[in-house]
N, C-alpha and C positions, 0 to 999 in steps of 0.2 A: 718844287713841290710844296715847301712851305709858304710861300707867298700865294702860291695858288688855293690853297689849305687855306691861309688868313681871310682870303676873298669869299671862299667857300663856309666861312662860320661868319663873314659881314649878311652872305646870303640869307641865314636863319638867325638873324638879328643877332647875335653871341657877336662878343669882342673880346680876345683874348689879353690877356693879364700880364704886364711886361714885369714876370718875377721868375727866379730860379725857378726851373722845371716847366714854363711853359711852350717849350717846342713839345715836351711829353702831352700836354695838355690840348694842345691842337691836332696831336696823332690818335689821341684818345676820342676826342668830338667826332671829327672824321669816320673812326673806327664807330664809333654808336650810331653813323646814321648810313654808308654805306651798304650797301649790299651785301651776305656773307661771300656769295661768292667773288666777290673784288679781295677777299681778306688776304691772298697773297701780296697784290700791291701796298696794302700797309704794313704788312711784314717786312717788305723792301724799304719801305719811305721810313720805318724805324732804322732798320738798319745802314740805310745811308747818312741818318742822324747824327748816328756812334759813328761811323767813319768821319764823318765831315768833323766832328768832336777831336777824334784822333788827330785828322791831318789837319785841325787849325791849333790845339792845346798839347800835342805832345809832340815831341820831340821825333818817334819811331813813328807815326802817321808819313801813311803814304798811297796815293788812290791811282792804282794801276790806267793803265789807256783803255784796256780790256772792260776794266770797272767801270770807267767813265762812261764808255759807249751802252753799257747797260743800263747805267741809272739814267741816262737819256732816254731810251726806251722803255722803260717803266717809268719815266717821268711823263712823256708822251702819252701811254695810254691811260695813266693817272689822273691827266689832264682832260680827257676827254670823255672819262667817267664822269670827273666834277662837270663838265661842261652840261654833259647832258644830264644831270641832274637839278643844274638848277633851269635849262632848258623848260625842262621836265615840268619844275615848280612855279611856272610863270604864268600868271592870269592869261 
Protein backbone atom coordinates (compact mmCIF):
# COMPACT_ATOMS: atom_id res chain seq x y z
CA UNK A 1 0.00 0.00 0.00
CA UNK A 2 2.86 2.35 0.44
CA UNK A 3 4.57 1.84 -2.57
CA UNK A 4 1.34 1.94 -4.37
CA UNK A 5 0.71 5.39 -2.31
CA UNK A 6 4.48 6.55 -3.74
CA UNK A 7 3.30 5.79 -7.41
CA UNK A 8 -0.03 7.32 -6.74
CA UNK A 9 1.60 10.91 -5.48
CA UNK A 10 4.53 10.22 -8.67
CA UNK A 11 0.94 10.42 -10.49
CA UNK A 12 0.15 14.20 -9.25
CA UNK A 13 3.71 15.07 -9.78
CA UNK A 14 4.50 15.20 -5.57
CA UNK A 15 7.64 13.29 -4.47
CA UNK A 16 7.59 12.45 -1.20
CA UNK A 17 10.40 13.47 1.29
CA UNK A 18 12.80 10.68 2.79
CA UNK A 19 12.70 12.22 6.45
CA UNK A 20 11.06 11.25 9.84
CA UNK A 21 7.48 11.08 9.44
CA UNK A 22 7.05 10.63 5.82
CA UNK A 23 5.03 7.32 5.71
CA UNK A 24 2.50 9.92 7.93
CA UNK A 25 3.05 12.24 4.94
CA UNK A 26 2.10 9.93 2.14
CA UNK A 27 -1.20 8.67 4.10
CA UNK A 28 -2.00 12.39 4.53
CA UNK A 29 -1.60 13.12 0.36
CA UNK A 30 -3.62 10.11 -0.37
CA UNK A 31 -6.21 11.10 2.36
CA UNK A 32 -6.62 14.89 0.72
CA UNK A 33 -7.38 13.58 -2.72
CA UNK A 34 -9.21 10.34 -2.27
CA UNK A 35 -12.77 10.01 -2.05
CA UNK A 36 -14.53 10.42 1.48
CA UNK A 37 -16.22 7.57 1.03
CA UNK A 38 -12.81 5.38 0.50
CA UNK A 39 -11.90 7.08 4.20
CA UNK A 40 -12.17 3.78 5.76
CA UNK A 41 -9.35 2.20 3.78
CA UNK A 42 -7.10 4.90 4.95
CA UNK A 43 -8.05 4.35 8.36
CA UNK A 44 -6.75 0.80 7.75
CA UNK A 45 -3.43 1.76 5.54
CA UNK A 46 -2.74 4.01 8.94
CA UNK A 47 -3.19 1.41 11.00
CA UNK A 48 -1.28 -1.26 9.23
CA UNK A 49 1.51 1.52 9.40
CA UNK A 50 1.61 1.25 13.37
CA UNK A 51 1.56 -2.35 13.20
CA UNK A 52 4.12 -2.80 10.58
CA UNK A 53 6.07 -0.13 13.04
CA UNK A 54 5.27 -2.62 15.99
CA UNK A 55 6.37 -5.93 14.36
CA UNK A 56 9.66 -4.35 12.72
CA UNK A 57 10.86 -1.85 16.06
CA UNK A 58 9.49 -3.48 19.01
CA UNK A 59 10.04 -6.35 20.56
CA UNK A 60 6.01 -7.44 21.56
CA UNK A 61 4.95 -6.57 17.63
CA UNK A 62 3.41 -9.39 16.28
CA UNK A 63 0.80 -9.67 12.96
CA UNK A 64 -1.62 -12.37 13.36
CA UNK A 65 -2.34 -14.77 10.02
CA UNK A 66 -6.10 -13.48 10.45
CA UNK A 67 -4.44 -9.78 10.26
CA UNK A 68 -2.53 -10.50 7.40
CA UNK A 69 -5.38 -11.96 5.23
CA UNK A 70 -7.16 -8.69 5.89
CA UNK A 71 -4.61 -6.25 5.15
CA UNK A 72 -4.28 -8.03 1.80
CA UNK A 73 -7.72 -7.40 1.29
CA UNK A 74 -7.87 -3.84 2.08
CA UNK A 75 -4.57 -3.67 0.21
CA UNK A 76 -6.41 -5.11 -2.80
CA UNK A 77 -9.08 -2.89 -2.90
CA UNK A 78 -6.84 0.11 -2.06
CA UNK A 79 -5.21 -0.77 -5.01
CA UNK A 80 -7.81 -0.62 -7.26
CA UNK A 81 -9.15 2.71 -5.99
CA UNK A 82 -5.73 4.15 -6.90
CA UNK A 83 -5.80 2.37 -10.04
CA UNK A 84 -8.84 3.83 -11.15
CA UNK A 85 -7.98 6.99 -10.27
CA UNK A 86 -5.32 7.66 -12.02
CA UNK A 87 -7.24 5.70 -14.80
CA UNK A 88 -9.55 8.21 -14.42
CA UNK A 89 -6.84 11.16 -14.68
CA UNK A 90 -5.42 10.27 -18.02
CA UNK A 91 -5.80 12.26 -21.30
Amino acid sequence: MLKASLGFMFSHAVRARSQPGHHIAIIEFVRARFDKKHAALIIVFDRLRRMRNLALYDDTGFVSRHDAEQALEAAREYLGVLRKDIADRKP
